[in-house]
C-alpha positions, 0 to 999 in steps of 0.5 A: 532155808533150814529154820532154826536148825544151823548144821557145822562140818567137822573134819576132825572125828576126835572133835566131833565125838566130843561135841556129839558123843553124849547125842549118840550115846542116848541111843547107841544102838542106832547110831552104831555106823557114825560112832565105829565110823568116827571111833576107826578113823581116830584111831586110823589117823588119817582118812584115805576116802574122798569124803571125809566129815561129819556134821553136826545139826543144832535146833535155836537152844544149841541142843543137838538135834541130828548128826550125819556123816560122809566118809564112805569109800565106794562111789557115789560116797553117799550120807550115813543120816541118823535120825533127826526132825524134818527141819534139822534133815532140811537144814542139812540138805541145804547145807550140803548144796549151799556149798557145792558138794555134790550128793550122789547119795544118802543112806540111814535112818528113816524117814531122816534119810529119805527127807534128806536125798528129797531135799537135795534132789528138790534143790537140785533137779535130780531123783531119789530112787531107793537101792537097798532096804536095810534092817537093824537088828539088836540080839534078844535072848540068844538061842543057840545055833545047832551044833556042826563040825569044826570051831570058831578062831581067830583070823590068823595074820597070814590069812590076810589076802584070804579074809580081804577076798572074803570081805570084797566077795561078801557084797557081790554075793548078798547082791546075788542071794538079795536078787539085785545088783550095784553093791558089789563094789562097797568093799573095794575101797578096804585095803590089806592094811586094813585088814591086818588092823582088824586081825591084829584087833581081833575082830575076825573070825574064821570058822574052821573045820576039823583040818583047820581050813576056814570055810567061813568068816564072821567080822564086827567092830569093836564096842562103841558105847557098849555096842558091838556091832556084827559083820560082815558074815560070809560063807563061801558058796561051797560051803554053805547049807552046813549051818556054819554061820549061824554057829558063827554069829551065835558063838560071836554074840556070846563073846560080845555078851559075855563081855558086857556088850549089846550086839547088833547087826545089819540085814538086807530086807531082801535077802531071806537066807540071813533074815531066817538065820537072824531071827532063828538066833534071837535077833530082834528088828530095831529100826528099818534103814534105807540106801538112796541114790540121787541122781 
């Protein structure tokens, strides 16, 4: 059903970046949720999700054509899909439901994406409805954010329990300020250890005032293929209005430019607070994404 396109599962991230590395590395900006994704769990070792595969679609030459994967935490463990021709999405929905894994969802790249929750809803008597809309947005010029009291630091370790709330409280609020609900739960599936990798990596960030007390957090994942990648970004409801977050992320992205890294990161297309303090830094829109639920 699929056409010329053959698509193969690959269980094994090292294997896979060996086989998909060069696609990805043509454009590392988009592709930045499969490379972090594939780049954490060799380091990690071992997958703790229900689902753990990425899938590699090849056109009749062999050259590859589209690349996907499956290793969200939070139900329904939905596709991460990058962008591919309508006959590679197909085939890759076809594969999914030739061989009995349920799709309950399929978020990514548009129209890639949408073509394949379509498929699969088409093979299996199901809708597609569309929960998020998602903005990739890469930092242009940066324009520095207005100066306000305290300093960015590192996370120190024994702020763990505190940083793991912060992570798992960032969903539920942006679900609020976006004026939707339903992912509130993505970050239920991060444990403590994993947070204590991210501090010990130094990829978390507090904004301190001047008594040294964190009122907000700005997180990224290392650079993959010269792309640093930032968020989440969380300013606990108390303390917000003061500016912390754009001091935050400007301050981020420097370090990550001055290190020689693009930097990117995601908005929800509803929430108007973080798309105004993206764009008011210097971020400029890539690419428009789409969370889909299938069911």
């Amino acid at each position: 059903m699929g056409g010329p396109f053959a698509v193969a599962f690959e269980d094994d991230p090292a294997r896979f970046l060996e086989r998909a590395g060069a696609h990805l590395a043509t454009d590392p900006v988009t592709s930045t949720v499969v490379a972090t994704s594939a780049e954490r769990l060799v380091r990690a070792g071992t997958a703790t999700t229900p689902y753990s595969w990425f899938a590699v679609v090849t056109d009749d030459a062999g050259a590859v054509a589209g690349v996907a994967m499956r290793t969200a935490p939070f139900p329904p463990y939905p596709l991460y899909v990058l962008g591919m021709p309508e006959g590679a999405a197909v085939a890759l929905a076809d594969a999914l439901v030739d061989r009995g894994e349920e799709v309950g969802g399929a978020n990514g790249a548009l129209p890639a994406a949408r073509m394949v929750a379509d498929r699969v809803a088409e093979r299996t008597g199901a809708a597609v409805e569309v929960s998020m809309h998602m903005r990739l947005f890469e930092l242009g010029t940066l324009v520095p954010a207005r100066p306000v009291p305290g300093r960015l630091r590192p996370a120190y370790d024994v702020e763990a329990d505190l940083v793991l709330d912060w992570f798992r409280r960032f969903h539920v609020d942006a679900d609020e300020q976006a004026g939707h609900t339903g992912h509130g739960h993505r970050d239920e599936g991060i444990s403590i250890e994993d947070i204590r990798l991210r501090i010990d990596g130094g990829t978390v960030w507090m904004w301190a005032d001047d008594a040294d007390r964190p009122v907000h957090l700005t997180a990224a994942n290392p650079p993959a293929f010269g792309v640093a990648r930032v968020g989440p970004v969380y300013t606990p409801k108390e303390h917000r209005g003061r500016g912390y977050a754009s001091a935050a992320v400007a301050e981020v992205s420097r370090l990550f430019r001055d290190s020689g890294s693009r930097v990117i990161l995601f908005t929800d297309q509803a929430n108007p607070t973080s798309n105004r303090i993206y764009l008011a830094l210097g971020f400029e829109p890539v690419v428009d994404m789409a969370d889909h639920t299938i069911g």
